[in-house]
KOLDREN-953332 format. One line per 3 residues: their letters; for each residue x, y, z of N, C-alpha, C. Coordinates in steps of 0.05 Angstrom, whole numbers, plus 5000, padded with zeros to 4 digits. Atoms other than C-alpha are relative to their C-alpha. Last residue first. Layout:
! KOLDREN-953332
A) X/Y/Z/X/Y/Z/X/Y/Z; ...
***
This chain:
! KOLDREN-953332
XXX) 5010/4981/5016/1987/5196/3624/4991/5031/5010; 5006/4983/4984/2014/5139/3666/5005/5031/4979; 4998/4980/5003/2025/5082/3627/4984/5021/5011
XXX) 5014/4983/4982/2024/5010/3649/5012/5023/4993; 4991/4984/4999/2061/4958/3600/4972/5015/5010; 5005/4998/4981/2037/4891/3596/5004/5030/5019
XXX) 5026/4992/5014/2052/4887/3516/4982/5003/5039; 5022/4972/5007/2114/4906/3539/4979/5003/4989; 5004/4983/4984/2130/4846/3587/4991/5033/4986
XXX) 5027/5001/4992/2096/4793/3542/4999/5024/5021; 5032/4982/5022/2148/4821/3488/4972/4996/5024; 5020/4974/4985/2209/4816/3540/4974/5007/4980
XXX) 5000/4983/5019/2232/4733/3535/4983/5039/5013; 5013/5021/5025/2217/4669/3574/5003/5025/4981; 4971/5029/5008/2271/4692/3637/4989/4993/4973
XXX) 4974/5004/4995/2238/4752/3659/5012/4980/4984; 4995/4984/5023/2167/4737/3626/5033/5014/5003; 4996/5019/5024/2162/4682/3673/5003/5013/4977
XXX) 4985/5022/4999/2184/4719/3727/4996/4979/4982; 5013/5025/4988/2131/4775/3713/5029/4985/5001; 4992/5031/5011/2160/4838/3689/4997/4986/5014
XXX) 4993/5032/4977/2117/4894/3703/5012/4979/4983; 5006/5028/5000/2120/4954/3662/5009/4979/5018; 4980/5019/4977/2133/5029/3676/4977/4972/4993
XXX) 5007/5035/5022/2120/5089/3622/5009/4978/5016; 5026/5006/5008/2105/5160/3650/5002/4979/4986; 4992/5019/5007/2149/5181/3707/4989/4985/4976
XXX) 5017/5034/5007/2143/5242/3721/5018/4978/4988; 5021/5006/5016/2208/5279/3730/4974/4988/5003; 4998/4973/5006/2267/5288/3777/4978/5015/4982
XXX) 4994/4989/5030/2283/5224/3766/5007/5025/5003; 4965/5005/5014/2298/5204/3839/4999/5006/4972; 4989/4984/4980/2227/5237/3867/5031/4997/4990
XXX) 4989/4978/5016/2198/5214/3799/5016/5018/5025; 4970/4998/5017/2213/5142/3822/4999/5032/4990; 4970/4985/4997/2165/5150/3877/5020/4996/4985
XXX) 5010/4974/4971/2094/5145/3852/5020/5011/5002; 4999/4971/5015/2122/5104/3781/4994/5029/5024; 4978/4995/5014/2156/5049/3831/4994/5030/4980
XXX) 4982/4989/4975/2097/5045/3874/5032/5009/4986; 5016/4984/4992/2046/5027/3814/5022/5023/5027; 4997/4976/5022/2100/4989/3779/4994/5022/5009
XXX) 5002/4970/4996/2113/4945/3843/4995/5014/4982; 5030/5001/4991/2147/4884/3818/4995/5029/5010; 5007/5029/5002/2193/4860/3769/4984/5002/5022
XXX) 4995/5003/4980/2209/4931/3738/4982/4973/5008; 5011/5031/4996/2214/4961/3665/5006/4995/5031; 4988/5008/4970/2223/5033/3653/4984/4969/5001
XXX) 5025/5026/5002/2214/5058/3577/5008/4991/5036; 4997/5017/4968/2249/5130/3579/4979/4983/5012; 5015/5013/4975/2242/5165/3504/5012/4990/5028
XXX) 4996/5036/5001/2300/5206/3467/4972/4992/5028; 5002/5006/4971/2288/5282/3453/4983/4962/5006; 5021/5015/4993/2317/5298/3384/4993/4998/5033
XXX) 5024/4974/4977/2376/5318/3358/4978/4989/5004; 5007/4975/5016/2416/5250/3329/4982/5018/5019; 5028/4999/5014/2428/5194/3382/5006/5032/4982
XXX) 5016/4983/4994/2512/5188/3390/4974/5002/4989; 5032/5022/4991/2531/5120/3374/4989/5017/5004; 5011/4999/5022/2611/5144/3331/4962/4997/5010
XXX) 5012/5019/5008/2651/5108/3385/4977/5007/4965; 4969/5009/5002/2691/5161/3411/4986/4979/4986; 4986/4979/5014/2623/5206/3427/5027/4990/4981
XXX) 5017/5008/5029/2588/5137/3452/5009/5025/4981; 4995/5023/5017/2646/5143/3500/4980/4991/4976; 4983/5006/5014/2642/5205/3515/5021/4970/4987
XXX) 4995/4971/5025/2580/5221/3531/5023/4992/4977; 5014/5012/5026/2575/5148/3572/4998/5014/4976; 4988/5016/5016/2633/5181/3607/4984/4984/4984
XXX) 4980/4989/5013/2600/5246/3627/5020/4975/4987; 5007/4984/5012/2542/5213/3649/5020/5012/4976; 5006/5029/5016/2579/5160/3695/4993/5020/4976
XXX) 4976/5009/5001/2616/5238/3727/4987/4971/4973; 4984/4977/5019/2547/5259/3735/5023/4998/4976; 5016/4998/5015/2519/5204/3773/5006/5011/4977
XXX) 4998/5012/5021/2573/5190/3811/4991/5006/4976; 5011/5013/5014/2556/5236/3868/5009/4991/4976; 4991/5004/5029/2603/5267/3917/4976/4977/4987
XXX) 5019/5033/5007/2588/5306/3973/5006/4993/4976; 4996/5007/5032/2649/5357/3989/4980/4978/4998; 4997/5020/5004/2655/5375/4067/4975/4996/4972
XXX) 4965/5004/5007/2673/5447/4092/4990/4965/4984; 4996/4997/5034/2585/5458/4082/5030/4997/4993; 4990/4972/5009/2575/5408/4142/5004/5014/4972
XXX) 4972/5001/5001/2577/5339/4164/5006/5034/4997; 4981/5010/4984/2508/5334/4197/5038/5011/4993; 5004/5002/4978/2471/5374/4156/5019/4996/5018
XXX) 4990/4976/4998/2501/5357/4090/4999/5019/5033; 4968/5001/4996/2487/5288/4103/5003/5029/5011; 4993/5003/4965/2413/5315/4124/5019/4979/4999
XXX) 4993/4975/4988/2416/5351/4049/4998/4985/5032; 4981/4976/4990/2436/5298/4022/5002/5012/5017; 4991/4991/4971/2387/5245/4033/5016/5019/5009
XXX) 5023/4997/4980/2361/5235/3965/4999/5011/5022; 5002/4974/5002/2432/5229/3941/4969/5007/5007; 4995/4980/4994/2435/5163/3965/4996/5038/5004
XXX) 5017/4980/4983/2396/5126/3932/5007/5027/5019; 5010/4986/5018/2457/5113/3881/4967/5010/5009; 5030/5019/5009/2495/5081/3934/4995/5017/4984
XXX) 4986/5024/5009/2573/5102/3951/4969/4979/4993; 5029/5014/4999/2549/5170/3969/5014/4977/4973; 5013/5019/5028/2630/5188/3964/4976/4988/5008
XXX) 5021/5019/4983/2642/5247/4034/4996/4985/4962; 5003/5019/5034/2704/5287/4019/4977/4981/5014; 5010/4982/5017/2733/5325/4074/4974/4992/4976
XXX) 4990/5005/5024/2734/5274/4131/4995/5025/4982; 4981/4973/5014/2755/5294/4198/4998/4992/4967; 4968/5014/5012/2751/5232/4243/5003/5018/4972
XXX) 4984/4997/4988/2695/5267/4274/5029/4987/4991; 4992/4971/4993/2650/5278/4219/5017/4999/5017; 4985/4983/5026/2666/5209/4192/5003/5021/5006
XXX) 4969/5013/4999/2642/5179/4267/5019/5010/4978; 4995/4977/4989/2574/5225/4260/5039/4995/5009; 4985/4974/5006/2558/5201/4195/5019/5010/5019
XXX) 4978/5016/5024/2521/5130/4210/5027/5020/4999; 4991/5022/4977/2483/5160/4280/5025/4982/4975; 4984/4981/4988/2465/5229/4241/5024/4978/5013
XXX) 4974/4986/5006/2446/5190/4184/5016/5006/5020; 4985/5018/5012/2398/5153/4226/5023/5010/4987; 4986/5022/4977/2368/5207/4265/5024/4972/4986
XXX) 4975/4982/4989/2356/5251/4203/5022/4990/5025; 4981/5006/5020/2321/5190/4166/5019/5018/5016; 4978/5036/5003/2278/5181/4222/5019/5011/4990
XXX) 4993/4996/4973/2256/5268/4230/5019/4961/5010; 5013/5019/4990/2241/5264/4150/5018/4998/5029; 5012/4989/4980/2281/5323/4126/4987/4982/5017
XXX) 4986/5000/4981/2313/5275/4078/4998/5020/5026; 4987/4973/5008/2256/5256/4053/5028/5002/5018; 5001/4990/4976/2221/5181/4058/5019/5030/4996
XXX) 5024/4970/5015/2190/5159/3993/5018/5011/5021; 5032/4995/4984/2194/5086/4026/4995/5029/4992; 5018/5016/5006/2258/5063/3983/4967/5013/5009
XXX) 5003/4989/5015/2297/5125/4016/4975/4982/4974; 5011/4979/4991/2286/5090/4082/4997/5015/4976; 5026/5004/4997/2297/5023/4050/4990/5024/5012
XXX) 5008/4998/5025/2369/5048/4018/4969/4996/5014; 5006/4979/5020/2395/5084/4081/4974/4991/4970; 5015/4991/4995/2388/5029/4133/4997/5030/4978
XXX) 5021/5016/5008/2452/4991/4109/4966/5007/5000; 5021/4990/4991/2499/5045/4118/4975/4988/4994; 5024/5007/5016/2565/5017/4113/4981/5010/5012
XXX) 5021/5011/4978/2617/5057/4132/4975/4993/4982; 5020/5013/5018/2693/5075/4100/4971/4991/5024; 5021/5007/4970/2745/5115/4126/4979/4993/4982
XXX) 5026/5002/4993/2798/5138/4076/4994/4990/5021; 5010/5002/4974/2869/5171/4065/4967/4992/5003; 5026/4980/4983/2901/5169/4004/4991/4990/5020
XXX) 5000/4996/4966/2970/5146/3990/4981/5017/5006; 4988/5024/4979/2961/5105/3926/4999/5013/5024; 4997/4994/4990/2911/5160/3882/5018/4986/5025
XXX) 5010/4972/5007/2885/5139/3828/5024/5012/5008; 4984/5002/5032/2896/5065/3844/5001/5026/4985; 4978/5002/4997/2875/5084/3910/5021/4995/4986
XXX) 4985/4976/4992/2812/5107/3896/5037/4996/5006; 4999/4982/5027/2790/5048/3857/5016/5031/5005; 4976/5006/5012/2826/4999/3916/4989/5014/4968
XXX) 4972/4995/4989/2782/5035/3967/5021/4991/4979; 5002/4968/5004/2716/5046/3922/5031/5000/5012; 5010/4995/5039/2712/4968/3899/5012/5033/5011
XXX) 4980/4979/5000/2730/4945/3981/5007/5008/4972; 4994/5005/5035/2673/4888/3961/5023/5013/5011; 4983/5021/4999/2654/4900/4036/5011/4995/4983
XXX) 4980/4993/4979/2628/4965/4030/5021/4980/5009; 4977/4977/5009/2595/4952/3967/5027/5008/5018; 4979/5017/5021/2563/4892/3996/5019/5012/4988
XXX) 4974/5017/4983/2546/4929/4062/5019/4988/4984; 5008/5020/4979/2514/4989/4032/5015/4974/5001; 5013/5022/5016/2551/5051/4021/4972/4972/5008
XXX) 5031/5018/4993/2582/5103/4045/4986/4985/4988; 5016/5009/5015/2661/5127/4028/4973/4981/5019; 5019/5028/4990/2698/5181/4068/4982/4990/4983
XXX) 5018/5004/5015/2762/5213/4036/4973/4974/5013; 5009/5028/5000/2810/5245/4081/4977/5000/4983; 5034/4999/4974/2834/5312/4055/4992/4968/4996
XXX) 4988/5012/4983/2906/5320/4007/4974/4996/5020; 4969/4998/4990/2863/5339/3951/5022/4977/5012; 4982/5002/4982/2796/5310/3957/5017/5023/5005
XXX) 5014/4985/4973/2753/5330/3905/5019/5005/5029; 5003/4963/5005/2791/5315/3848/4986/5009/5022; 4973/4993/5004/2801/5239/3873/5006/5029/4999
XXX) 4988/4999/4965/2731/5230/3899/5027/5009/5002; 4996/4972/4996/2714/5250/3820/5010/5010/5037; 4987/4967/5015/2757/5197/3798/4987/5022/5008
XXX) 4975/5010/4983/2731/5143/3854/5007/5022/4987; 5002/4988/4968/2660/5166/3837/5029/4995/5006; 4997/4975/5006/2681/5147/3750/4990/5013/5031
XXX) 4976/4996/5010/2704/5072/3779/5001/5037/4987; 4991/4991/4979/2637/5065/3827/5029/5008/4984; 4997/4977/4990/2584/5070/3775/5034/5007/5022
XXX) 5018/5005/4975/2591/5016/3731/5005/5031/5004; 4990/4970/4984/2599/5029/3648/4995/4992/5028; 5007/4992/4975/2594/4974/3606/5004/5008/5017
XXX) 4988/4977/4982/2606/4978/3530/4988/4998/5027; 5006/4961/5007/2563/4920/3490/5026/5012/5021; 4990/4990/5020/2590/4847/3475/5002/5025/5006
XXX) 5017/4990/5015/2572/4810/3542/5012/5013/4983; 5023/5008/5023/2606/4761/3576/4985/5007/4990; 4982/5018/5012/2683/4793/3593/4971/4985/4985
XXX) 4982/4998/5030/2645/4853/3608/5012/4988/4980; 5024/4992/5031/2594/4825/3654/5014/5003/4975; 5016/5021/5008/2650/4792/3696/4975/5004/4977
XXX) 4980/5017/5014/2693/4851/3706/4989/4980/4982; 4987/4996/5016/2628/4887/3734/5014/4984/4974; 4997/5019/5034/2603/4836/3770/5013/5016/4982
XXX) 4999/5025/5011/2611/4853/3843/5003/4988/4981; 4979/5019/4992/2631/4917/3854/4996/4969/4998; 4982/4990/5020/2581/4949/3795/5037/4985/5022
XXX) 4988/5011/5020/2535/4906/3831/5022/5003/4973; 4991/5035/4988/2540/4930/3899/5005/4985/4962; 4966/4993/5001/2545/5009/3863/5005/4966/5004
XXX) 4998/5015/4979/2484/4993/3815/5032/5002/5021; 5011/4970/4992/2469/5041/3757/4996/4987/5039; 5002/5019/4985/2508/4978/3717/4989/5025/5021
XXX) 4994/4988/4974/2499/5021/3659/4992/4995/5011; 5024/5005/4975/2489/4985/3587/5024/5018/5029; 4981/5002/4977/2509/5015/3522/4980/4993/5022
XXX) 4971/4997/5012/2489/5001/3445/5019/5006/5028; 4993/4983/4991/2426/4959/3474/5030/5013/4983; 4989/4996/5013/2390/4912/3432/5014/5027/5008
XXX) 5011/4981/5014/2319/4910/3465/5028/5014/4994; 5010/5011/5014/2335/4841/3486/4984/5028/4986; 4989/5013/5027/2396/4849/3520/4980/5000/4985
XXX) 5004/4969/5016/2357/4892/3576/5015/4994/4966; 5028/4986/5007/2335/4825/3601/5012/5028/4981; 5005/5004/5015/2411/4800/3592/4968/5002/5003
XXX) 4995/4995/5041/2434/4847/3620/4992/4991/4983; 5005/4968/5004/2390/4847/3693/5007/5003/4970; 5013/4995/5004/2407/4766/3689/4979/5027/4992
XXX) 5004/5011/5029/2467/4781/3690/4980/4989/4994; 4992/4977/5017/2470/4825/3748/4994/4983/4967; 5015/4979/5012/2427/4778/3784/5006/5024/4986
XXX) 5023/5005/5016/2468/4727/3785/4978/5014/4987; 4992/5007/5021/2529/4763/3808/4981/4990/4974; 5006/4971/5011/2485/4798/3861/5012/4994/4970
XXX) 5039/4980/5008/2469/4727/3885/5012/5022/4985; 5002/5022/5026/2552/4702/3880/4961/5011/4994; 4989/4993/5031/2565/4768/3917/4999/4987/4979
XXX) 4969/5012/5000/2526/4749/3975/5002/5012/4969; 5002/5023/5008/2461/4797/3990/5031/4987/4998; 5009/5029/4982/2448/4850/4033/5014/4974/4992
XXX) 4983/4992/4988/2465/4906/3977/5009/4982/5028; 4975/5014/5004/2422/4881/3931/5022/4996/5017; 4969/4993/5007/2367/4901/3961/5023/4991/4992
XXX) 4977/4975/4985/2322/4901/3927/5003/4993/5021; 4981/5016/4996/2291/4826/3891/5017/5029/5026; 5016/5019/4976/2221/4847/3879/5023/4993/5011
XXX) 5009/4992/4977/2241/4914/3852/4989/4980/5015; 4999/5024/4989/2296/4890/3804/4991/5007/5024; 5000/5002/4968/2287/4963/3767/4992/4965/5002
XXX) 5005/5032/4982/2309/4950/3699/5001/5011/5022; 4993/5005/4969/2313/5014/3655/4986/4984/5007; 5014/5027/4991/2315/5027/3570/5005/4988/5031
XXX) 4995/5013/4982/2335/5101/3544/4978/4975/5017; 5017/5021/4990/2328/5134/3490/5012/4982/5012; 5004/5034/4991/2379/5180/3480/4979/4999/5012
XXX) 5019/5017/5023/2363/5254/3450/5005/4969/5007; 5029/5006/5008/2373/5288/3514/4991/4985/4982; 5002/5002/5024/2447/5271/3534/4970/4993/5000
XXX) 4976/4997/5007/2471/5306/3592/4994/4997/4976; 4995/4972/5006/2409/5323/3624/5028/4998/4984; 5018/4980/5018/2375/5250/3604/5003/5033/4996
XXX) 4982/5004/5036/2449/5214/3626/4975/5023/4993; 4970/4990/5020/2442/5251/3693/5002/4989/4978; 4993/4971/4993/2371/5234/3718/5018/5021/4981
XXX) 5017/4990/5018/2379/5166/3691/4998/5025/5000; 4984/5007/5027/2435/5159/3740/4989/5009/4980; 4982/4975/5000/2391/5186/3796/5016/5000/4976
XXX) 5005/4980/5015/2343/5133/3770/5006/5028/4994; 4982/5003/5032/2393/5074/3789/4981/5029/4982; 4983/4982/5002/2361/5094/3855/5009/5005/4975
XXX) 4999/4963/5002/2298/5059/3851/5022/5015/4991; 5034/4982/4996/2299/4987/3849/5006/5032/4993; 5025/5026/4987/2357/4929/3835/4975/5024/5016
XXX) 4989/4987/4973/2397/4978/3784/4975/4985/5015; 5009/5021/4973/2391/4976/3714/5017/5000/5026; 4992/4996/4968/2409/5017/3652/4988/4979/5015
XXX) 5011/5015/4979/2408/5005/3577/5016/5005/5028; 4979/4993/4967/2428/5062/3537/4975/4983/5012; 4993/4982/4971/2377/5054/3470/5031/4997/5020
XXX) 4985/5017/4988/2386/5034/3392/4996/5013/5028; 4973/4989/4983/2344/5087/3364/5009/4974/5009; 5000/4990/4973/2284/5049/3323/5029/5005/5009
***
């Protein structure tokens, strides 16, 4: 069997990610952790998200990953560092390749980052951008109400969601930013009523792409590349399957067609009772 690209991300979004590795690199098989009983991460203290990042690896540890992607921005500011130093494989977060393309985007133009609170608090995107870049200019806002609206299926036409953005956004649009970093990985969902609000002078930036382009090249540098082929997409998740395969293809981009429940005792006691529990959608 392929060695897969393990991903995870505490529900949904982390599937924008997915998204981008499967157009970048089709023949990986790919292995994903939604932590849908536990979302949001973003709420939580940093010693929680810490826990639950390593727990996330070491579930996906068990189907022998050659790279994992923290597809998480709160937990790519939180544990990061910490995963790396205790796990063996390559781990990629999201917010260190968004800071590089916030960098190219910019210029000389303020740079606004959105997020949710843990991310925003972490200050992960201000001292990634800044190490890039020392005298840049940002504005930062948490947008705590983004991920459960995009959670619920909700569009970004959706007459809520447009109100809400408008009320998060409309302080960035006036303080002049060029450069807008969707500093969550639901995000992009909502674009187009960012875009909306801020305008077409102002640059959205997604990670997604950018993570993509470095898992390329680092399993490229490494020798791990899958041979031709078109790589599976197993999805594992700790609750919800049925609601997770409905709307995850809105963030794939795709059907969805393989999603398992992991139970909490199959969490922690091993993953064979979680794929012989496996729900496929045909």
């Amino acid at each position: 069997m392929r060695r897969p690209i393990g991903v995870f991300d505490s529900g949904l979004g982390g599937l924008t990610v997915v998204r981008a590795l499967r157009r970048r690199l089709p023949a990986e098989t790919i292995v994903y952790f939604g932590d849908t009983a536990r979302v949001p991460y973003g709420i939580k203290s940093g010693r929680t998200v810490m826990r639950f990042a390593v727990e996330d690896c070491e579930f996906l540890g068990r189907y022998d990953p050659k790279f994992i992607v923290v597809a998480c921005n709160t937990a790519s500011a939180a544990a990061l560092p910490a995963l790396r130093k205790r796990f063996g494989w390559p781990i990629c977060g999201v917010i260190e390749p968004g800071a590089r393309a916030a960098v190219r985007a910019a210029g000389d133009r303020l740079i606004g980052v959105i997020g949710t609170e843990g991310t925003i608090a972490s200050g992960a995107y201000r001292e990634a951008i800044r190490r890039l870049r020392p005298g840049a200019s940002l504005v930062e806002k948490a947008c705590p109400l983004l991920v459960p609206l995009a959670e619920e299926g909700r569009a970004a036409d959706d007459p809520i969601v447009r109100a809400v953005v408008r009320e998060y956004l409309e302080p960035l649009r006036q303080a002049g930013v060029g450069v807008l970093v969707l500093g969550c990985t639901h995000y992009p969902l909502l674009k187009g009523a960012m875009a909306d609000v801020l305008g077409p002078a102002v640059a959205l930036v997604d990670s997604a792409e950018a993570v993509a382009d470095e898992v390329a090249r680092d399993l490229g540098q490494a020798g791990l590349l899958a041979p031709d082929g078109r790589g599976t997409l197993r999805c594992y998740v700790s609750d919800h399957p049925d609601r997770f395969r409905e709307v995850g293809c809105r963030f794939l981009g795709e059907k969805v067609e393989s999603v398992a429940l992991v139970s909490p005792e199959e969490f922690f006691a091993g993953a064979d009772g979680a794929a012989a529990r496996t729900e496929s959608a045909s």
